[in-house]
N, C-alpha and C positions, 0 to 999 in steps of 0.2 A: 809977459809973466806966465809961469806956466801953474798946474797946479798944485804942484809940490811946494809951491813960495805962497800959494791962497792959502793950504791947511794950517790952520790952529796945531800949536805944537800943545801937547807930544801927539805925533800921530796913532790913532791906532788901524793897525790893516789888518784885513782878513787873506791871510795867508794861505795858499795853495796847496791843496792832499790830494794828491791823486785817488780817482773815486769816490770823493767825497765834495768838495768843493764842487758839485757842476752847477747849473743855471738855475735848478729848483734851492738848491739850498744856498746859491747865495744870493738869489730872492729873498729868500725867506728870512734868512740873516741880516741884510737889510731895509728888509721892512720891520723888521721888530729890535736890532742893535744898532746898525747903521752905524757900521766903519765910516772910518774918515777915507780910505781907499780900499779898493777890492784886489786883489789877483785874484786871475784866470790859472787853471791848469796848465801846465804847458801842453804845445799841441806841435807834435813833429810837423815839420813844413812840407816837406815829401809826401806825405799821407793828405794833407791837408790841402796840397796841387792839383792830386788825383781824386783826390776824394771830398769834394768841397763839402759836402752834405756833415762831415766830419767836424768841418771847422766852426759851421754855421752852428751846428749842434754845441761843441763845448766851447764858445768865448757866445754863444749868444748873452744877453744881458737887457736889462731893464735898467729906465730913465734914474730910478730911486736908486740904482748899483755905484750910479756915477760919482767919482773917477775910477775908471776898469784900467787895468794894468794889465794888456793881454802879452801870453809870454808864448812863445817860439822858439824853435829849437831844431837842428837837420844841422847838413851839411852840405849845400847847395846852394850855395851865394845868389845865383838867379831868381831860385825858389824864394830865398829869404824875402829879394827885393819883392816879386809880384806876390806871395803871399804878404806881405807887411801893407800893400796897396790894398787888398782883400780888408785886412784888418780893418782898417783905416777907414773903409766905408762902412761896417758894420754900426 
């Protein structure tokens, strides 16, 4: 069962603004509203191959964020896969 079948309906998510949504504020967001799920800004997978310090930076997250919904985006099917692995440890 994944997390989407745990949440209490209706869900409420905090949804993704670029420049706005990064790791301080949606900390902050959920230590004090506490969505039922978070997304992540998207984060090109290109940039985020060569430039991990990139990725680390905008999908970083805290235990209280949990469930994070990191989102992706390129054109590089290889990239996708090993960045998605990246993800995945985070």
């Amino acid at each position: 069962m994944n997390f989407w079948q745990k949440i209490d309906k209706p869900i409420i998510g905090l949804s993704p603004m670029d420049g706005v949504t990064d790791a301080s504020f949606r900390f902050i967001t959920a230590r004090h509203g506490g969505p039922d799920v978070t997304f992540t800004e998207f984060v090109n997978v290109e940039t985020a191959f060569f430039a991990p310090h990139t990725l680390i930076k905008d999908l970083a997250y805290s235990e209280i964020e949990r469930p994070v919904v990191a989102q992706i985006y390129g054109h590089t099917p290889e990239l996708f896969y090993q960045v998605a692995h990246i993800v995945c440890e985070l």
